[in-house]
N, C-alpha and C positions, 0 to 999 in steps of 0.2 A: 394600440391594438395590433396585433400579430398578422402579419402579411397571411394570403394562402399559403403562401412557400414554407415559410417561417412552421406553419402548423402543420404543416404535411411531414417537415421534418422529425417536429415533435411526435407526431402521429408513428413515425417511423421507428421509436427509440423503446415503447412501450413494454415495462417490464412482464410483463404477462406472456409476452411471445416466448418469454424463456422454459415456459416449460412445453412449446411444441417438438423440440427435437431433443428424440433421444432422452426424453428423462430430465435433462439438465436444466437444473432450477439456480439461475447466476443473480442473484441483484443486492441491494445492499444491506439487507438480510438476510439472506438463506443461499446457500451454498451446499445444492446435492446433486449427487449425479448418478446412474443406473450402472453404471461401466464400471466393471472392476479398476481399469486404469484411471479414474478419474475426468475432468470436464475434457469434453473435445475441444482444445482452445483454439485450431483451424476453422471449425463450425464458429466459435464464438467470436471471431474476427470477422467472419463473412455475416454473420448478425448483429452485430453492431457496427459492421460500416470503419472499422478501424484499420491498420496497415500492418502486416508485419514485420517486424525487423529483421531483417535480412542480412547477408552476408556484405553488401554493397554499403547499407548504410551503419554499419559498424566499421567496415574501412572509412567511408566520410567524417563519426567522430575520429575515431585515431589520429585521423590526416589533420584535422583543424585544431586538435589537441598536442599532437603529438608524443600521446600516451600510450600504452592499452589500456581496453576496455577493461573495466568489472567482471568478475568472472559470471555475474548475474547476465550480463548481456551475451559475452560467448555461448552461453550454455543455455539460452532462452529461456531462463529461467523470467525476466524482463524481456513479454515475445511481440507486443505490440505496441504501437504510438500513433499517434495523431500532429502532423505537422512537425517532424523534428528536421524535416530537410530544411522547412524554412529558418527553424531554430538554429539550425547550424551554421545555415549561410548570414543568419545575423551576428552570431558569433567571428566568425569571420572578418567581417566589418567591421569588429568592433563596438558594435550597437548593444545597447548593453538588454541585459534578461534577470528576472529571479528565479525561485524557487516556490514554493509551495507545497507542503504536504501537513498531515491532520493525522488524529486519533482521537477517538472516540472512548473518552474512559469509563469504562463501567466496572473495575476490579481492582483493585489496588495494586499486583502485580503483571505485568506485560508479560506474555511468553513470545518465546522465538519467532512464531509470525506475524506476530507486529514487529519483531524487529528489522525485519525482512525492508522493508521501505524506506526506514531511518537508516539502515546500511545504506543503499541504492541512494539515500537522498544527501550523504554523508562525501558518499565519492562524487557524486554531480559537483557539489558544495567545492570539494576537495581540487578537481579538474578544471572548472569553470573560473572558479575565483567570484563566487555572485551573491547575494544576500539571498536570507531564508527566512520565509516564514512559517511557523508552524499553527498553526488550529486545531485548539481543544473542547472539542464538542459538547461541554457538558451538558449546555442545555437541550443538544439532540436526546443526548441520554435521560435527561429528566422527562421528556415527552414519552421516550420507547419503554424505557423501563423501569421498575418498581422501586424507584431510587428517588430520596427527597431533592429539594433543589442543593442543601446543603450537605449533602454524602456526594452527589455528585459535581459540585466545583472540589471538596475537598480531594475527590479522585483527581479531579484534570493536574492539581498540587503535584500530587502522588506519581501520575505518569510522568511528567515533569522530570520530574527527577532521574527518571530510566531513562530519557529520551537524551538529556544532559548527559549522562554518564555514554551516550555514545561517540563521545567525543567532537561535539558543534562549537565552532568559533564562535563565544558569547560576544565578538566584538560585528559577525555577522551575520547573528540568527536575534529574529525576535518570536518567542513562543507567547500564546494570549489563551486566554481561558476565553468563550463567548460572552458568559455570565459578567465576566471584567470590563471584558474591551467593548460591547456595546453600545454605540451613542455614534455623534458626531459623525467625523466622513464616512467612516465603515457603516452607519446606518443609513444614510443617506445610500451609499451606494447600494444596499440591500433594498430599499424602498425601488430604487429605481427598476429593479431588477422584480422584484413583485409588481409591479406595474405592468411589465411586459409579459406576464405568465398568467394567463388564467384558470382558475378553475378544473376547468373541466382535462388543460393541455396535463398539470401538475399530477391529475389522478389518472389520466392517460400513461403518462410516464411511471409516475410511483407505485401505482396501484394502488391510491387512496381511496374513500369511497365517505359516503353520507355518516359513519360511524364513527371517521379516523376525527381525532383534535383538531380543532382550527392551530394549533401548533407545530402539526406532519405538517399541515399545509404549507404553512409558510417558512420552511426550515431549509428547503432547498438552496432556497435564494441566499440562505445566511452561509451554506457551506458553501456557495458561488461566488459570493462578494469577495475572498479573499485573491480569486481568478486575478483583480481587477489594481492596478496600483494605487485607484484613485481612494481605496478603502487603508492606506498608509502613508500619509502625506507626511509623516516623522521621518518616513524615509525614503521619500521619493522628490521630496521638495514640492505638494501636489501635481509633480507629473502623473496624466489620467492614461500616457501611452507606452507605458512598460510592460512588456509580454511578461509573463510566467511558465515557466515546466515546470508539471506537477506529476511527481513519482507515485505511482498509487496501483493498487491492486486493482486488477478489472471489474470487479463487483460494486466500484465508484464510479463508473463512467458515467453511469446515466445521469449524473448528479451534473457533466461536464459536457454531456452532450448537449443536455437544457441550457447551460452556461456560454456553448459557442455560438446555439443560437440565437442569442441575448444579446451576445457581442457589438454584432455590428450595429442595430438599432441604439446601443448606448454608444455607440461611437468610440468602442473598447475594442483592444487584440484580443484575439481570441487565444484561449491559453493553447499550450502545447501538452501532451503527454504522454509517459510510457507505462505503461499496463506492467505488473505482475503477474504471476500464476501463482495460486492457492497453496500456501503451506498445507499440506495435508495430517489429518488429525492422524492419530499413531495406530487407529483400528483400522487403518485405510485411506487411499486417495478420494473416497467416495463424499470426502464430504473436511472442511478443513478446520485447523485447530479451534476451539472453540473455551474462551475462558470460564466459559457457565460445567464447563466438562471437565473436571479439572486431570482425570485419567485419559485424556488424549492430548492432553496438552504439556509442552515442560516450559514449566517459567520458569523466570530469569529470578526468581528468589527460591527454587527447585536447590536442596543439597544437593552433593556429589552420590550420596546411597540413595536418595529417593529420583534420580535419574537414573542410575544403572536398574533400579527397582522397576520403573515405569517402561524402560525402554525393555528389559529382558521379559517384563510379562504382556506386555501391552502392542508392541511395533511390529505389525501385518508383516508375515515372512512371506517372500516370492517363493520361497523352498520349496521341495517334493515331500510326501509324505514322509518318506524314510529315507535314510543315508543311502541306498543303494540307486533309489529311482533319482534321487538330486546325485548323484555320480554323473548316473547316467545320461540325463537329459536334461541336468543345471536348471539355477531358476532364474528366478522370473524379476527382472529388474522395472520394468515398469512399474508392478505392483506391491513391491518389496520398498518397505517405507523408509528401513534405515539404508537404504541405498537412496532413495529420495534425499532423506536430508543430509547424508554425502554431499550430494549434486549442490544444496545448497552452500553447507559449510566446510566440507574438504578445499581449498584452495589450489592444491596441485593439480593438473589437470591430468598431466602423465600417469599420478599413483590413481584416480577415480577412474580412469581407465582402464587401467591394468587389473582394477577390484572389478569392474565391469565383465572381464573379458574370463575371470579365473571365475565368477560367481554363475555366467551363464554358460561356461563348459561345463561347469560341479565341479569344477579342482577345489572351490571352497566351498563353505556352509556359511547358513545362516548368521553362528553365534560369530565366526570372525566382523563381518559388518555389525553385528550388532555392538562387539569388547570398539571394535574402531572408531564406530558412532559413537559411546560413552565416554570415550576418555575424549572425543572431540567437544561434545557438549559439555562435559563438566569444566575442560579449561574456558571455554566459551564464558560458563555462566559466573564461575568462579573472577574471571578478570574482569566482570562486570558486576557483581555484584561489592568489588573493589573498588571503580571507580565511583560509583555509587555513591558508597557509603561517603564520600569526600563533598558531595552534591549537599551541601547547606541551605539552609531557606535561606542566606542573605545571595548566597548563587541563585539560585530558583528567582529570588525576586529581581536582580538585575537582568535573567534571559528574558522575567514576563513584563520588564517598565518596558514604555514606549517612550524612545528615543534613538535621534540619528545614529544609524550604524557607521562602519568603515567604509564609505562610499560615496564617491558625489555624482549627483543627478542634477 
């Protein structure tokens, strides 16, 4: 049974709160917001109780890494987390940690933001030296949407395959469909984890209600069990006390906030995490890319002419009416989308500055960021859709067996 404390927490995390301020509707379905620039993500830290990342604790990784950060983390594009100090300092020690992150297949092609996470979860990967697990939701997607059970595992295949082509150590990622890997410790640890959630805390959080499936219900728990190492004893040796950071867009939290307070009654680490901000869809930051829209989004199986196509009719300009008022009083980079995805996929820091600084004087226009943007995405999509094509089902099927990684525990 859940302490008062325990419940008051839960009581605290309730998706519904999301639409008192300001419009903004944040949770793990619907992503809108009233502001021309998009979610307030300082409001949405102070509502969700999470930390921002700061200047101080991106000198902390450097200093235990001895790297630099991701450009995702300078540029806060990655703006909040939960517990990374402690994460650090176990790193430090030496005490070891994984990974954790998930997609949700409901379309056979991935666009750019979901790629967003499997970069961020690629360099973690990359820096740390740690094992990865991936989760693929398919059976969330058979509950939400109008998908059989067998279109949607054969999707969770399909992303597979884009998630591999981002380049994950097969010898230290293992990716699992739900539908597959269900049973044994990973259900066990689900069960225990439904045990400690009732009812009423589940629809408090989610926003379920008397109409949703006895399936929403209990799905929480199944995105959570992978928090937990006890739900991978192929590679943990069933050790039950190995933390996780889990790289994830903000509009998952709630799913992890239920999960830390789970934790300590299962006598589990409570995972660690860092928050994204919302790829924004290409009519605007009002609201983010969306695969059911396929004109505000560019997938990663998008040609080279139907990117230059999408971005030149479709990608919200900061500009001024006319060439002479954007002279005079430049635009608008907050709300000016192919500067957004600049910020995401420009790497140089000096040149997205220097476009920053000539675009809000008016020394440039619009269409320069925009020819900038396309020839960035198109190499993007084109050396992925490269690798790709190399991603075999006898690959596919080696990242989703379960078996010991490169690691001993």
């Amino acid at each position: 049974m859940a302490t008062e404390e325990s419940t008051k927490a839960m009581e605290d995390v309730k998706i519904g709160d999301a639409a008192k301020e300001q419009d903004d509707i944040v949770d793990p379905w619907n992503v809108q917001s009233s502001s021309e620039t998009g979610v307030d993500y300082d409001k949405l830290i102070k509502r969700f109780g999470s930390s921002k990342i700061d200047d101080a604790l991106i000198q902390r990784i450097e200093k235990a890494t001895g790297k630099p950060v991701h450009h995702f983390l300078r540029r806060g594009i990655f703006f909040s987390h939960r517990d990374m100090y402690a994460l650090i300092e176990m790193y430090e020690k030496k005490q070891p940690f994984y990974l954790y992150t998930g997609r949700g297949p409901s379309s056979d092609a991935m666009h750019l933001g979901h790629l967003v996470p499997f970069i961020m979860t690629k360099w973690l990967q990359d820096t740390f030296d740690v094992p990865l697990v991936i989760q693929l939701t398919d059976d969330e997607k058979y509950l939400w949407k109008d998908l059989t059970d067998e279109e949607a595992h054969r999707l969770s295949y399909e992303n597979a395959k884009d998630i591999i082509a981002c380049g994950f150590d097969e010898e230290k990622t293992f990716i699992f469909s739900d539908f597959d890997y269900m049973g044994g410790e990973f259900y066990k640890t689900i069960c225990r984890i439904q045990r400690r959630v009732t009812n009423n805390q589940a629809w408090g959080i989610f926003g379920f209600n008397g109409e949703s499936n006895i399936g929403k219900n209990s799905f929480p728990a199944i995105q959570a069990a992978p928090s937990f190492s006890s739900s991978f004893p192929h590679i943990f040796n069933g050790r039950t006390n190995v933390p996780c950071l889990i790289p994830c867009a903000i509009d998952q939290d709630p799913y992890f906030r239920m999960t830390r307070d789970v934790a300590p009654r299962l006598g589990y680490p409570k995972p660690a995490l860092i928050h994204s901000k919302f790829f924004p869809a290409l009519q605007g930051p009002k609201t983010k890319m969306s695969a059911s829209e396929p004109n505000s989004s560019i997938f990663l199986t998008d040609t080279a002419k139907s990117i230059k196509n999408k971005v030149n009719k479709y990608a919200f300009s900061g500009g001024r009416d006319t060439t002479e008022e954007h002279r005079k009083y430049g635009g608008n980079c907050d709300v000016d989308v192919s500067f957004q995805y600049l910020r995401f996929f420009l790497e140089d820091d000096e040149k997205l500055e220097k476009i920053r600084q000539d675009y809000a004087s008016g020394e440039l226009l619009t269409g320069f960021l925009k020819k900038e943007l396309i020839e960035i995405l198109q190499k993007i999509t084109s050396e992925h859709q490269e690798r790709r094509a190399k991603v075999t089902e006898e690959v596919v099927k080696r990242f989703m067996t379960p078996r010991k990684l490169k690691f001993d525990f």
